[in-house]
KOLLUM-950322 format. One line per 10 residues: number of its first residue (from 0); their letters; for each residue x, z, y of N, C-alpha, C, O, CB. Coordinates in nm, 4 decimals. Glycine has a CB too. Example, Ala and Ser with C-alpha at 12.3 -4.5 7.8 and 13.67 -1.06 7.14 Angstrom:
0> AS> 1.3190/0.7800/-0.5690/1.2300/0.7800/-0.4500/1.3200/0.7800/-0.3300/1.4236/0.8465/-0.3319/1.1308/0.9046/-0.4473 ~ 1.2850/0.7080/-0.2250/1.3670/0.7140/-0.1060/1.2900/0.7870/0.0030/1.3409/0.8039/0.1138/1.4084/0.5725/-0.0598
//
This chain:
0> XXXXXXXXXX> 11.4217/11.3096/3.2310/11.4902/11.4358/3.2514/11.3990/11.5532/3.2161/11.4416/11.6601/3.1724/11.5384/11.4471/3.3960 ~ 11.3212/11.5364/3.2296/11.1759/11.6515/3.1903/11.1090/11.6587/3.0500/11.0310/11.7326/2.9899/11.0371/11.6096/3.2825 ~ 11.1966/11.5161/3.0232/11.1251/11.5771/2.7944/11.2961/11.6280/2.7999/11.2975/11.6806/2.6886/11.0618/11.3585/2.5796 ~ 11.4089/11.6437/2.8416/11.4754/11.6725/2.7791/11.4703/11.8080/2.8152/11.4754/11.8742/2.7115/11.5715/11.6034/2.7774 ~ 11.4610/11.8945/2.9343/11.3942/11.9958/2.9881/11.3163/12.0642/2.8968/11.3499/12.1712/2.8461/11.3230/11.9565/3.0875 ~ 11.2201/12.0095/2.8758/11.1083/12.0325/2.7521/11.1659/12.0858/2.6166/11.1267/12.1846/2.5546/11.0339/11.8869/2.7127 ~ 11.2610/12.0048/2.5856/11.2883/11.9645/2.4238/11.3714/12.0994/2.4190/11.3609/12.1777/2.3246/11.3872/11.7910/2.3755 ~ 11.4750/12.1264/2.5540/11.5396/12.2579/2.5237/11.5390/12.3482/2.5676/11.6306/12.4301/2.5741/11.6263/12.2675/2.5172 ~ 11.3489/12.3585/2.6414/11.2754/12.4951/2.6190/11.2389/12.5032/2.4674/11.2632/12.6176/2.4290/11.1337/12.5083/2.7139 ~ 11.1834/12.4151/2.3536/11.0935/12.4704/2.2948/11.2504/12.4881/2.2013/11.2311/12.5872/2.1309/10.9336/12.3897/2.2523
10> XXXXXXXXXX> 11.3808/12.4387/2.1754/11.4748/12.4729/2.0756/11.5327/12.6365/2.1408/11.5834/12.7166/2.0624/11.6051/12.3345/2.0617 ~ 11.5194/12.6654/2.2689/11.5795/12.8233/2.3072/11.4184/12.9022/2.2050/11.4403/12.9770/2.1097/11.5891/12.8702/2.5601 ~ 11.2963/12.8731/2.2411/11.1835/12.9471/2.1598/11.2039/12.9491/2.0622/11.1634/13.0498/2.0040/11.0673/12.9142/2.1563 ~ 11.2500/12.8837/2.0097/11.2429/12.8560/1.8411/11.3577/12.9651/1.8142/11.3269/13.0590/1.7408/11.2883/12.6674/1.7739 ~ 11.5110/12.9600/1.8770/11.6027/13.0095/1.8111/11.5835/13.1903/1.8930/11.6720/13.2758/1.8945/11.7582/12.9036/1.8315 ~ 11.4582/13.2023/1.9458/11.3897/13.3570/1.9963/11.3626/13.3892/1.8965/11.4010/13.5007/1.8613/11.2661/13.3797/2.0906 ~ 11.2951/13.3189/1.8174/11.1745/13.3619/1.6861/11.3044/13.3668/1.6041/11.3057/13.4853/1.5711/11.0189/13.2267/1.6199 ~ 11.3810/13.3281/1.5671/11.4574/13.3281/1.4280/11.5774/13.4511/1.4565/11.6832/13.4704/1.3966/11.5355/13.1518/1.3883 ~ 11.5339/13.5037/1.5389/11.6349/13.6263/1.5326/11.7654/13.7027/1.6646/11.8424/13.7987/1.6618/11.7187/13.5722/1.4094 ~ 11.7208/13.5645/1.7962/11.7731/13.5968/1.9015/11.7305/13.6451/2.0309/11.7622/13.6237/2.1479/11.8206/13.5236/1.9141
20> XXXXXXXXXX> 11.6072/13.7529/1.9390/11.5263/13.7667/2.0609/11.6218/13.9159/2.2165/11.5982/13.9320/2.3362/11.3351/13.8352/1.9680 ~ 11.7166/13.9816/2.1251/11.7957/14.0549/2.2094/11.8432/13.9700/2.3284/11.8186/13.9927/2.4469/11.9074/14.1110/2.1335 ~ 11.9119/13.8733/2.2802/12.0039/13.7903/2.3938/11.8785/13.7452/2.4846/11.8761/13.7678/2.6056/12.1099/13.6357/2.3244 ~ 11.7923/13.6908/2.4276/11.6524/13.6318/2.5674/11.6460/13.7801/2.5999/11.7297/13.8034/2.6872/11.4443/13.5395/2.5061 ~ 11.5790/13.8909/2.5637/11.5468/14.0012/2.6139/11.6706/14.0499/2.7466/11.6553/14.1063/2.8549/11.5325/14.0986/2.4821 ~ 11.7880/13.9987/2.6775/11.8757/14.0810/2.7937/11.8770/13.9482/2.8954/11.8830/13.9818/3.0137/12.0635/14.1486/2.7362 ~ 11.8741/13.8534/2.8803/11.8501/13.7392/2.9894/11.7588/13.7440/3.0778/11.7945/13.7129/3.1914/11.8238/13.6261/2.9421 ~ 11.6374/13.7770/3.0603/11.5330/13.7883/3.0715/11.5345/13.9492/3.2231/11.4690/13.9724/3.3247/11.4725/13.8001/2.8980 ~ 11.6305/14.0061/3.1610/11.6429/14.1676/3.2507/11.7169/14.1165/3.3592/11.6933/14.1368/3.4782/11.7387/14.3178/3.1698 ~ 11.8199/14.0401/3.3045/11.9541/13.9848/3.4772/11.8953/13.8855/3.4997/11.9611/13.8315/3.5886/12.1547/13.9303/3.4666
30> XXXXXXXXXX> 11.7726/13.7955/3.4660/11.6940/13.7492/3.5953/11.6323/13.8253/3.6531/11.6273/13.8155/3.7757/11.6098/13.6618/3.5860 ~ 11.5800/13.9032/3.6020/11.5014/14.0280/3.7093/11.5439/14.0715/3.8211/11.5105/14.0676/3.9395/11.4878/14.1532/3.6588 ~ 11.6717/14.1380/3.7212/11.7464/14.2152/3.8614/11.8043/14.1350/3.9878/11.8168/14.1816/4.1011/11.8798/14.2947/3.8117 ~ 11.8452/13.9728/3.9355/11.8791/13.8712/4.0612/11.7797/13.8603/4.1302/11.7856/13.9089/4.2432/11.9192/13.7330/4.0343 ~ 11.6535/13.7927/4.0862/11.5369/13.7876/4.1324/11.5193/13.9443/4.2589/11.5494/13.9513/4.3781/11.4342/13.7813/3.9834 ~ 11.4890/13.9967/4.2118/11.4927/14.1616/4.3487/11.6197/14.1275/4.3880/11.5880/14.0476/4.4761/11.4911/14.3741/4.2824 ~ 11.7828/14.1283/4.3892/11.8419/14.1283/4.5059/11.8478/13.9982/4.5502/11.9575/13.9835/4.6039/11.9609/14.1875/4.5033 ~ 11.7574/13.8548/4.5558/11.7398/13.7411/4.6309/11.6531/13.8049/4.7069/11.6933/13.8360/4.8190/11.6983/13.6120/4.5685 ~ 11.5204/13.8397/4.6707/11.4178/13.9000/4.7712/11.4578/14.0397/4.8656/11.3971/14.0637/4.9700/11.2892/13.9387/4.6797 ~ 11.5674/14.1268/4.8141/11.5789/14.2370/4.9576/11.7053/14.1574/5.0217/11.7514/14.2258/5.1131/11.6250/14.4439/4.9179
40> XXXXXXXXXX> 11.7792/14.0316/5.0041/11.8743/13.9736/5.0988/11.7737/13.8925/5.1872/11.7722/13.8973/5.3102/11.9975/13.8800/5.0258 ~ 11.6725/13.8016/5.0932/11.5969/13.7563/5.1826/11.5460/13.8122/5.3039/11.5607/13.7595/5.4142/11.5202/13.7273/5.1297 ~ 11.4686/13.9505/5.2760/11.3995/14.0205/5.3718/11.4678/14.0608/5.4910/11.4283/14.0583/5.6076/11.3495/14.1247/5.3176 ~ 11.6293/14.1166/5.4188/11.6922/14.1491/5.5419/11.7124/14.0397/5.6498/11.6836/14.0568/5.7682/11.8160/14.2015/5.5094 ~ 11.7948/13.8591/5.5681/11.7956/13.7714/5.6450/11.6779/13.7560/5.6909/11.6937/13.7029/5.8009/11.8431/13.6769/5.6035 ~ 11.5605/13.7720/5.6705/11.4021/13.7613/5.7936/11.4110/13.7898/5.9070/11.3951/13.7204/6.0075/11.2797/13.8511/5.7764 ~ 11.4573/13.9748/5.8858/11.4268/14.0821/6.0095/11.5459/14.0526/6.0843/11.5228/14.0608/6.2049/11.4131/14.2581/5.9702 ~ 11.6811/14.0171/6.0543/11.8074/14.0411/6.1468/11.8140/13.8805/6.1737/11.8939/13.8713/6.2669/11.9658/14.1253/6.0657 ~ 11.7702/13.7484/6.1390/11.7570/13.6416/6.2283/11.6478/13.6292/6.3105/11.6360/13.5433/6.3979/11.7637/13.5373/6.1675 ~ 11.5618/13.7209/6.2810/11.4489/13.7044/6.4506/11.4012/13.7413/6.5376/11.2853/13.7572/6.5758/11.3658/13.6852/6.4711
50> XXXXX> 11.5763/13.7701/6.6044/11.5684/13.8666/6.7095/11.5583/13.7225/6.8498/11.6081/13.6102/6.8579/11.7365/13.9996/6.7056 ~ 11.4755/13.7973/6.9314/11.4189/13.6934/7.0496/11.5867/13.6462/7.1148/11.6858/13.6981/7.0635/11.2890/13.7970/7.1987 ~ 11.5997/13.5557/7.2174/11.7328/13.5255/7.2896/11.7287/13.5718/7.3923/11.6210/13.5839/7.4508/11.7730/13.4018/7.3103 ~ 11.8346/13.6084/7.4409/11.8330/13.7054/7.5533/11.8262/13.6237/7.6416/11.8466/13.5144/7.5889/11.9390/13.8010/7.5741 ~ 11.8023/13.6076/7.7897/11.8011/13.5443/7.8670/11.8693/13.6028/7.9871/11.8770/13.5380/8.0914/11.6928/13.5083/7.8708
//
C-alpha cells in the first residue's frame, strides 16, 4: 500500500512540473486554511471540555 502511495506522490510531482502547478498551488492554500480551522476547533474543544465536575 505504501509503493502505491509513493508511486502517486511522485506521478502528482511530475504532472506539478509539466504545467499544473496552479491547481497544487491552490490545493496546497485549502489545506492551509483547514489545517487553522482544525487547530482553533481543536483549541476551543480543549478549553470548553475541561471544566472540573461539580460536586
Amino acid at each position: 500500500m505504501l509503493h502505491w502511495a509513493a508511486t502517486f506522490f511522485v506521478i502528482a510531482i511530475i504532472a506539478a512540473i509539466f504545467g499544473f502547478g496552479g491547481i497544487a498551488s491552490s490545493a496546497a492554500g485549502i489545506a492551509k486554511v483547514l489545517f487553522f480551522v482544525f487547530l482553533v476547533l481543536f483549541v476551543i474543544s480543549l478549553l470548553l471540555g475541561r471544566k472540573p465536575a461539580a460536586s
